[in-house]
C-alpha positions as CSV (number, residue, x, y, z in Angstrom):
1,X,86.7,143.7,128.2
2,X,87.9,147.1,129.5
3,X,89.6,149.5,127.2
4,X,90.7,151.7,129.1
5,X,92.6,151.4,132.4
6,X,94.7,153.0,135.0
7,X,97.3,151.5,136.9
8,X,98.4,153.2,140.5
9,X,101.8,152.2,141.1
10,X,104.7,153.6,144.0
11,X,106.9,150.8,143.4
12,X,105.6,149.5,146.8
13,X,105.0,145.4,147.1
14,X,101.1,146.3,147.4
15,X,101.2,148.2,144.1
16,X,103.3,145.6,142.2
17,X,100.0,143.5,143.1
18,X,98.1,146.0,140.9
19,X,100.8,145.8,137.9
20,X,100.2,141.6,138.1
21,X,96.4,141.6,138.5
22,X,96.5,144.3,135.2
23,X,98.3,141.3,133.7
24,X,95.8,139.0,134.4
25,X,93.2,140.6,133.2
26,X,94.7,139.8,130.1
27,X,93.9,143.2,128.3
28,X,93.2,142.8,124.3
29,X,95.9,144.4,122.1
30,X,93.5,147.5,121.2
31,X,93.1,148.2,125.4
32,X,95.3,151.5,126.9
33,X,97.1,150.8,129.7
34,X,97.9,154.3,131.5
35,X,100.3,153.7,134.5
36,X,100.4,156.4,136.9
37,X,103.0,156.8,139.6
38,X,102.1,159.9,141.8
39,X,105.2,162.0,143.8
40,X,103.7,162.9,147.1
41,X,105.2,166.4,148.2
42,X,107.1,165.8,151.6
43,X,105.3,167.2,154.2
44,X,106.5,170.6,156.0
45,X,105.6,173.0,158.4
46,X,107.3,176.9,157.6
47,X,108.3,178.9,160.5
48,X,109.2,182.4,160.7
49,X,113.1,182.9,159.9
50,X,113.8,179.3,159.1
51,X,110.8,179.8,156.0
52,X,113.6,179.9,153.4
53,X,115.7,176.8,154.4
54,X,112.3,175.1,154.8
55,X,111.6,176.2,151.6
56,X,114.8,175.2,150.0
57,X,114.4,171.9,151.9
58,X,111.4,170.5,150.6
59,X,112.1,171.6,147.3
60,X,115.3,169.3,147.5
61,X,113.2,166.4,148.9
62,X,110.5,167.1,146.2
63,X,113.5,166.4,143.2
64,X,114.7,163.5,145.0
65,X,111.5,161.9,145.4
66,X,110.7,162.6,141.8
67,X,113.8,160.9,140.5
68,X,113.1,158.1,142.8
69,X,109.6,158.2,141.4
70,X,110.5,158.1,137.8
71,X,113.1,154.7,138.5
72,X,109.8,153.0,139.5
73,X,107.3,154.9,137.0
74,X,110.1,153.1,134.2
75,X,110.5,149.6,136.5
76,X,106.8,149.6,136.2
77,X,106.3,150.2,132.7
78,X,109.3,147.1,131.7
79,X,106.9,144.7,134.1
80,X,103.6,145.5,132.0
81,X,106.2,145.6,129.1
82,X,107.2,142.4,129.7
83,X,104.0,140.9,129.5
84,X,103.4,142.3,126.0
85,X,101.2,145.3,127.1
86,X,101.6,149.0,125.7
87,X,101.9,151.1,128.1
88,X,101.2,155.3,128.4
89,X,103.0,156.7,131.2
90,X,101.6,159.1,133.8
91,X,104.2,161.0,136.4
92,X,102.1,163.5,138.5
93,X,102.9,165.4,141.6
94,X,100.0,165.8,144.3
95,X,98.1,163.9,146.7
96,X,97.7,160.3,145.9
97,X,94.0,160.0,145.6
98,X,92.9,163.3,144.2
99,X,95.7,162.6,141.1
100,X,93.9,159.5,140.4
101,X,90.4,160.5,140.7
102,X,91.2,163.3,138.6
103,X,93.6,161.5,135.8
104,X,90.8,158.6,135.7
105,X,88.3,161.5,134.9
106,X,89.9,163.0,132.3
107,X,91.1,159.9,130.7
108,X,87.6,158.3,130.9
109,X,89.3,155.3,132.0
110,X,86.8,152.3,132.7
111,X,89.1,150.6,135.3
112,X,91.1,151.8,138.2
113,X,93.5,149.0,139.6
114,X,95.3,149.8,143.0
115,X,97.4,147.3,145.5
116,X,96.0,147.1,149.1
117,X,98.2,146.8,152.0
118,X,97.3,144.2,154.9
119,X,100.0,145.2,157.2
120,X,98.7,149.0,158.0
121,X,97.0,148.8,161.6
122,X,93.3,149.0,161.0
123,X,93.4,151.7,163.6
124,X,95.1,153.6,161.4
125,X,93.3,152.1,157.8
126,X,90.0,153.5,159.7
127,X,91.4,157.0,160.7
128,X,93.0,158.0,157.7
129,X,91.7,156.4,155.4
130,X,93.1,153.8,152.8
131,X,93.4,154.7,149.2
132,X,91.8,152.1,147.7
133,X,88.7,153.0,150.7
134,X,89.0,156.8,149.8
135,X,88.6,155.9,146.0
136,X,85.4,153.8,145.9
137,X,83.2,157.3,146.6
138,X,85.3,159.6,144.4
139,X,85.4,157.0,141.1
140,X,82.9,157.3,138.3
141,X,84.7,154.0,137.1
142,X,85.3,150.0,138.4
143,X,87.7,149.8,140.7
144,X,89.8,146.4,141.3
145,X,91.8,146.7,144.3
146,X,94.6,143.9,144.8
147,X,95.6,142.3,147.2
148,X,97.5,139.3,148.3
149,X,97.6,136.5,150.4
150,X,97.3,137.2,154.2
């Protein structure tokens, strides 16, 4: 049974896959769940005179996303709640995949769990990469990626 594991949540339906499949794994009392919700910096482009409203921009988009982030950080946490869990919360700002790869790391978590999406294009799955995709060569742990039906 794992002891440690790490949950990857965004409040997305895909991630509220992970959340149920951590449930039914039905963790032993003595297991840490870490839940990790990750606020992804919006993306922005500076250009000369305008760098200061840019600036002033993003850092107004990067607090409303982290508020947004926290609501689901604590909507996740009362679902694994719910279901008699303890859970250690985890809000982090950065790129999606390097937050996790790191946090698993320094945790020494035994288990990553992340929802999978079915409705990006593979075009696009195969371009960018998928997270779950991304994660199977940076992990030193298992990896369970959810995923529902078609």
């Amino acid at each position: 049974m794992y002891q440690k594991i790490l949950v990857a949540y965004n409040g997305s339906p895909e991630s509220r896959l992970a959340l149920e499949e951590c449930l039914r794994l039905s963790p032993s009392s003595s297991s840490q769940i870490h839940l990790l919700v990750v606020v992804s910096p919006p993306p922005y482009l500076l250009v000369g005179e305008f760098a200061a409203a840019a600036v002033l921009s993003v850092e107004e988009g990067l607090a409303a996303e982290r508020e947004k982030m926290e609501k689901e950080l604590e909507a996740g946490a009362s679902f694994l709640i719910a279901g008699g869990l303890a859970v250690t919360r985890h809000l982090e700002v950065g790129e999606p995949v390097a937050v996790i790869e790191e946090l698993a790391h320094q945790l020494q978590v035994e288990l990553v769990i992340v929802g999978h999406s079915r409705q990006k294009p593979l075009a696009l799955r195969w371009w960018r990469g998928s997270t779950d995709t991304l994660l199977v060569g940076k992990l030193r742990c298992s990896l369970l990626v959810a995923s529902g039906p078609h």
